[in-house]
C-alpha positions in Angstrom: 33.0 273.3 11.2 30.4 275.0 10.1 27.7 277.0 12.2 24.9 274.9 14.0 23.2 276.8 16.8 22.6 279.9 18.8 20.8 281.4 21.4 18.5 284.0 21.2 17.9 285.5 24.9 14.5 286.3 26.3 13.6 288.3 29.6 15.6 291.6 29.2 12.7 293.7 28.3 13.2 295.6 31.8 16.3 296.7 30.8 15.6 298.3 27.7 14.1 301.4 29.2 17.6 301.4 31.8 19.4 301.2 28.2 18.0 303.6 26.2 19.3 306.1 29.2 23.0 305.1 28.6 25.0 306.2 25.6 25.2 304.2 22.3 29.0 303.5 22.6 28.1 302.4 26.3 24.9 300.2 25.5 27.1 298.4 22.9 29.8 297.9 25.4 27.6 296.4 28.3 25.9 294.0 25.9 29.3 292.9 24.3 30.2 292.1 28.2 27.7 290.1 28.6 27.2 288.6 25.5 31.3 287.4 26.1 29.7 285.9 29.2 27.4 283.9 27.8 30.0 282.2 25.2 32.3 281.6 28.0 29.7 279.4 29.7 29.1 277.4 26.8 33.0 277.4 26.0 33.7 276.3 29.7 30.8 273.3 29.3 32.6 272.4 25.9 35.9 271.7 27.4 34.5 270.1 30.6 32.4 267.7 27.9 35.6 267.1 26.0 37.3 266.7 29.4 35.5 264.4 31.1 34.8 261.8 27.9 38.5 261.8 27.5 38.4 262.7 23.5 41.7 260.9 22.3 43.0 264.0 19.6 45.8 261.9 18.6 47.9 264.6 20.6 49.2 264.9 24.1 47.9 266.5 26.4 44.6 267.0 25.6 45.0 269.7 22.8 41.5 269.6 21.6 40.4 270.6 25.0 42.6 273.5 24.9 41.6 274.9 22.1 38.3 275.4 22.1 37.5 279.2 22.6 35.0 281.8 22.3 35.8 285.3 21.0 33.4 288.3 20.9 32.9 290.9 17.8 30.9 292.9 16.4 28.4 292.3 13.6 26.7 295.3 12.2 26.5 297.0 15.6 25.7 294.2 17.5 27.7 292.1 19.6 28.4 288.4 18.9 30.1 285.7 19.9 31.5 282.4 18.6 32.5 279.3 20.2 34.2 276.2 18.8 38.1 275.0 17.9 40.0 277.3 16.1 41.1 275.0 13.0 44.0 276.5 12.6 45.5 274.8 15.6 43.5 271.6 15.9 43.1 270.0 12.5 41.2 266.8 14.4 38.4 269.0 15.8 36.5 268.0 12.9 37.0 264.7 12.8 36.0 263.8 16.4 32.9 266.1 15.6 31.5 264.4 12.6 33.4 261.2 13.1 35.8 258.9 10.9 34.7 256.1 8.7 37.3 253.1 9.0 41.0 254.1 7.3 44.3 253.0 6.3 47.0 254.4 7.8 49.9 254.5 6.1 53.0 253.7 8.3 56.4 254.2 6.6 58.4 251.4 8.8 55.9 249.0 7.7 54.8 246.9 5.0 51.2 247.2 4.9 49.1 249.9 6.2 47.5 249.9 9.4 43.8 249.5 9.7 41.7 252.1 11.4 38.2 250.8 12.7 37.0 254.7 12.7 35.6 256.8 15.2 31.8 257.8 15.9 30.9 261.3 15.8 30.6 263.1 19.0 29.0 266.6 18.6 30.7 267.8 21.6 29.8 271.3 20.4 26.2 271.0 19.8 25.8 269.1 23.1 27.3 271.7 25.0 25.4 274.5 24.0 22.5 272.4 24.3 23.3 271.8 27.8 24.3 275.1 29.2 21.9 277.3 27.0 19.6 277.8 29.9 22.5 279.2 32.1 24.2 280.8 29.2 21.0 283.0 29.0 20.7 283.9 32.5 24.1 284.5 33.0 23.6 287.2 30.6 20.6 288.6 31.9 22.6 288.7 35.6 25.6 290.7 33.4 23.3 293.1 31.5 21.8 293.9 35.2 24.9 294.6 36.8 26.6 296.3 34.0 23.7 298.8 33.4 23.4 299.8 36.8 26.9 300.4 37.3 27.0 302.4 33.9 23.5 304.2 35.5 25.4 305.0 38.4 28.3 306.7 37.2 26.0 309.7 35.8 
């Protein structure tokens, strides 16, 4: 899937004077914590969404839910994160995304092909970070507070 969205956070311009106090290596590593945070939010949302509207992936035990993660990294010096199914292990993320049109099947034991009615999309991503953007954000602002005073106080 390709990228849709992102957040861009507002109200932690009273932590940048805190910041510039703190080391480079240590400014990058309290904004990667709570940067993580924020995807985590929207990660945990994303499952709960999947969850609860009881997406049929075809296989058991909910393995779309599962698999939807966030990971952190660093791009040009600063920290981001992405959330979403890792492809590699769910090949039907996609298709309970964007949707199916209507199918055959083919079945080997029988003698015609099944008929698939097809699915409607469900952008369980899209919704999710539409949903929990607000919290994401001030999640974030809550972890840049505590992080940078417990980084100021260890000087």
């Amino acid at each position: 899937m390709a990228r849709m969205d992102g957040i861009t956070v507002t109200g932690i311009k009273p932590f940048r004077k805190k910041m510039k106090r703190l080391p480079e290596k240590v400014r990058k590593r309290v904004v990667k914590k709570a940067v993580t945070r924020a995807g985590a939010i929207v990660r945990m949302h994303a499952r709960k969404l999947v969850k609860k509207n009881a997406i049929d992936d075809g296989l058991p035990n909910g393995h779309l839910y599962k698999e939807i993660v966030s990971k952190t990294a660093m791009s040009k010096g600063t920290p981001v994160v992405t959330v979403g199914a890792e492809y590699y292990k769910v090949s039907v993320a996609h298709f309970v995304y964007q949707g199916t049109p209507a199918h055959d099947i083919e079945v080997p034991w029988r003698s015609e092909p099944l008929r698939h009615p097809g699915s409607r999309p469900y952008p369980f991503m899209e919704i999710a970070l539409r949903q929990s953007r607000q919290r994401a954000q001030s999640e974030m602002v809550k972890r840049l507070q505590r992080e940078i005073t417990k980084e100021l106080q260890k000087k």
